[in-house]
C-alpha positions in Angstrom: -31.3 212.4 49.2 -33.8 215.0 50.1 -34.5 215.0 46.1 -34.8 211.6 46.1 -37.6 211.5 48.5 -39.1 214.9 46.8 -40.0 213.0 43.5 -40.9 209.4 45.7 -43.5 211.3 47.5 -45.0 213.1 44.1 -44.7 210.1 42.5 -46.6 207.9 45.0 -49.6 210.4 45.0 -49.6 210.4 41.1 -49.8 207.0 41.5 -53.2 207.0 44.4 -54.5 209.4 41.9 -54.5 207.4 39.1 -55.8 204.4 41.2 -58.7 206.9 42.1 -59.4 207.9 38.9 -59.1 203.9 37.2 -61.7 202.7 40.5 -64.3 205.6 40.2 -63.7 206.7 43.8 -65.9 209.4 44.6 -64.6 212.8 44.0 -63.5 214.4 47.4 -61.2 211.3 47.5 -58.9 213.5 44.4 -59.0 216.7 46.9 -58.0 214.7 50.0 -54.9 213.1 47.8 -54.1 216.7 46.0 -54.8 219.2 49.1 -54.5 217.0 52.6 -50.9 216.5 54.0 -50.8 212.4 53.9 -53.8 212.6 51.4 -52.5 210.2 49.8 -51.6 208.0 52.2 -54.9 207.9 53.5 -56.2 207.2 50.5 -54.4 204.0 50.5 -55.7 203.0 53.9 -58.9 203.5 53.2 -59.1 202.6 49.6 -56.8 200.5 47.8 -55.8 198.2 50.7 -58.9 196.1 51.7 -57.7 195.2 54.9 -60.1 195.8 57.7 -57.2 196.8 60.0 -56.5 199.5 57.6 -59.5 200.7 56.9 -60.0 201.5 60.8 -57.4 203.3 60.9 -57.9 205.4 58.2 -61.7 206.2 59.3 -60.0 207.8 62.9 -57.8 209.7 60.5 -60.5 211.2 58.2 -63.0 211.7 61.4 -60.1 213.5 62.9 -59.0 215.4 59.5 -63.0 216.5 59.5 -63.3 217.6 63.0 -65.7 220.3 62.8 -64.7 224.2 63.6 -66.5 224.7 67.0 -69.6 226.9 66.9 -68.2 230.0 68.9 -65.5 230.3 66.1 -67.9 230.2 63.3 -70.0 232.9 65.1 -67.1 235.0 65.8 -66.0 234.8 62.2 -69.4 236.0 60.6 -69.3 238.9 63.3 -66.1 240.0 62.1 -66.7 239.4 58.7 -70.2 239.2 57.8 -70.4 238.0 54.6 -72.6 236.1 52.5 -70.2 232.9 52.6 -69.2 232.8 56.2 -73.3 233.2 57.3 -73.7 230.2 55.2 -71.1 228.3 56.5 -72.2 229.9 60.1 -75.6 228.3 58.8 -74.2 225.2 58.4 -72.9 224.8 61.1 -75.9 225.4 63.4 -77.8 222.8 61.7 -74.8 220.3 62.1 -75.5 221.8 66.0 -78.9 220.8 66.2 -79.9 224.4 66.8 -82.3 224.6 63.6 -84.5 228.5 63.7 -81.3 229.6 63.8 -80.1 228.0 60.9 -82.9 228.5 59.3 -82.8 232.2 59.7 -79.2 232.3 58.1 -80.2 230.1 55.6 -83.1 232.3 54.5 -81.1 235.5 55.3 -78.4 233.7 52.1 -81.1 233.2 49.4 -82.5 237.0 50.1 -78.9 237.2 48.5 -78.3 234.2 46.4 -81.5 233.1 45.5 -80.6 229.9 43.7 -78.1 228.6 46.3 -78.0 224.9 46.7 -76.7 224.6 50.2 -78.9 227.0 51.5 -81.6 225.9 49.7 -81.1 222.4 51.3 -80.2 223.5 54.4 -83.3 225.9 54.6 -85.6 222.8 53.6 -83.3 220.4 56.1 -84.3 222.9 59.3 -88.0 223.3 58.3 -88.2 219.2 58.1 -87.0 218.8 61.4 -88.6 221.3 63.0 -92.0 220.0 61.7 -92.4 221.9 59.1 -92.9 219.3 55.9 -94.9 221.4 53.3 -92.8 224.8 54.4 -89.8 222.1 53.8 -91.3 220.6 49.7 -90.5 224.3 48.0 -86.9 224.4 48.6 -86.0 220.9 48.2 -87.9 220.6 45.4 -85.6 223.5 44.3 -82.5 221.4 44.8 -83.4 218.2 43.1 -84.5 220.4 39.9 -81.3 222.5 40.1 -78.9 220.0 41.2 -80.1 216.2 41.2 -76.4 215.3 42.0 -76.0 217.2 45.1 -74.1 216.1 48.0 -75.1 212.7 46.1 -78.9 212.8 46.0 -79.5 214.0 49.6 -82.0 216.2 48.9 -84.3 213.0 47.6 -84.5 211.4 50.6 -85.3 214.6 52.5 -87.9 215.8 49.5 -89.7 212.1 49.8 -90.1 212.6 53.9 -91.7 216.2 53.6 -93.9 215.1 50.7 -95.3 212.1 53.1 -95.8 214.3 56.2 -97.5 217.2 54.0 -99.7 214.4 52.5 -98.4 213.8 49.0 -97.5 210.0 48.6 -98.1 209.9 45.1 -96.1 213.0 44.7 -93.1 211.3 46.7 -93.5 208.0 44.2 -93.5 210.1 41.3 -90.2 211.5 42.6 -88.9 208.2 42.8 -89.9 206.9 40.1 -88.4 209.5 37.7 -85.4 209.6 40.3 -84.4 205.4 39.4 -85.6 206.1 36.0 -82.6 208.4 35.2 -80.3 207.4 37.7 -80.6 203.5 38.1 -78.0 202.7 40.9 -78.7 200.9 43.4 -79.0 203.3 46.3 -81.6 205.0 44.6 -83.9 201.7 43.9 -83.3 200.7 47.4 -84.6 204.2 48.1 -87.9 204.3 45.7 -88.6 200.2 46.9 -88.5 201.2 50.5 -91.0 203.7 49.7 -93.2 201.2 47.5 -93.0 199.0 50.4 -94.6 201.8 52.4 -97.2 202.2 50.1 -98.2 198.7 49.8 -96.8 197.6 46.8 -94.3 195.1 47.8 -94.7 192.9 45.1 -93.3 196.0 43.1 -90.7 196.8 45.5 -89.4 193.5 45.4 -89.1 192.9 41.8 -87.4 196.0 41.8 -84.8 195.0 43.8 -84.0 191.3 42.6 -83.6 193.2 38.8 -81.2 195.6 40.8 -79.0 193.0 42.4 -78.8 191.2 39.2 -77.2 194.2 37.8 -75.5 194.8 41.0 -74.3 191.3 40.4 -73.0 192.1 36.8 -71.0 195.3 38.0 -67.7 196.1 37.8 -66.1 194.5 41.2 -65.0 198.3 42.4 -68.8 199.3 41.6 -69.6 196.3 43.4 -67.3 197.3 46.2 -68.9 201.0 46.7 -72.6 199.7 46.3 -72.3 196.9 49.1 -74.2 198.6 51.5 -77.0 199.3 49.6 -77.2 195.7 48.4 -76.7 194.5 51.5 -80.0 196.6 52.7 -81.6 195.4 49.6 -81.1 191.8 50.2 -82.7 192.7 53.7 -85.7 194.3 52.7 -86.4 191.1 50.3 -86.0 188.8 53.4 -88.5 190.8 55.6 -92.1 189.4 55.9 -94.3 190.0 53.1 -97.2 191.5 55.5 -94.7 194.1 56.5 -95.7 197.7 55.5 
């Protein structure tokens, strides 16, 4: 019996794998189903059933799986063991915290180490953004996006796109963009570059933009369709506002 259920439960996350794998889910889903007890389970929840119910439930879950280690814990682990990795995650975590020079200190303590470090790189230009500093912010996040475009699922162009507008660069943030929707044309990323067009001025731009995007959207795959609702739901929104609106 015990057997039994042995090769039902492998079996049932083979099968939430494959579904994962056949609907393009995004990739931590395949480590929560491999490494998290009831992975797979969850995945079902939150995934493959559609019902809203479901879906709740499975958000608690995950919030509750991703409860963050508390603050003293991290510090106490980089005192006892002061490595490189545990003052980044140490890092992280005190930008998570809101406490920012001190993440930024760890951050830039990292790349004296590991100069070409993505999540310290991010993180250093992350803490200099919100504490003010935009153009101390471009260098490193610039950094990212050349190294990593992908990263954390283009994070750092939203970030890069703020600290070029405060340090005076517009044109510089719509060249970003630009390139940005010219490589990577999914739909979070033209609602991205048209919201910054519509800043600018050119809404007439950031308009056609969007309807060629939610045509496309329209001719996705459904489970494409599925993950990208959000954005088209803020892209039909930015069509409906007033044209005066800048």
């Amino acid at each position: 019996m015990f057997r039994l259920l042995a090769f039902a439960a492998i079996g049932f996350k083979l099968w939430m794998l494959v579904d994962a794998y056949r609907r393009r889910a995004e990739t931590y889903w395949l480590w929560i189903i491999l490494g998290v007890p009831g992975g797979a389970l969850l995945y079902l929840f939150m995934v493959r059933l559609r019902d809203r119910d479901a879906r709740a439930v499975g958000h608690q879950i995950l919030r509750f799986l991703a409860s963050p280690t508390p603050l003293s814990e991290l510090e106490l682990n980089y005192r006892e063991s002061p490595s490189v990795a545990n003052r980044l995650i140490l890092a992280q975590g005190l930008g998570d915290a809101g406490r920012y020079g001190d993440a930024e200190q760890h951050f830039a303590a990292v790349l004296e180490t590991r100069p070409a470090e993505v999540d310290a790189l991010y993180g250093l230009g992350v803490c200099r953004l919100e504490q003010g500093d935009a153009a101390g912010a471009v260098e490193p996040l610039t950094q990212v996006v050349a190294a990593a475009p992908l990263y954390r699922d283009f994070a750092a162009y939203p970030e890069l796109t703020s600290a070029l507008m405060k340090s005076g660069r517009p044109e510089q943030a719509r060249q970003l963009l630009a390139d940005l929707t010219k490589k990577y044309p999914r739909l979070p990323n033209v609602v991205l570059f048209s919201k910054h067009l519509i800043q600018l001025g050119e809404i007439e731009a950031a308009h056609e933009q969007l309807r060629s995007a939610l045509r496309d959207h329209e001719r996705s795959p459904r489970h494409v369709r599925r993950m990208n609702r959000r954005a088209a739901r803020e892209a039909q929104a930015l069509l409906a506002q007033p044209r005066e609106v800048k």
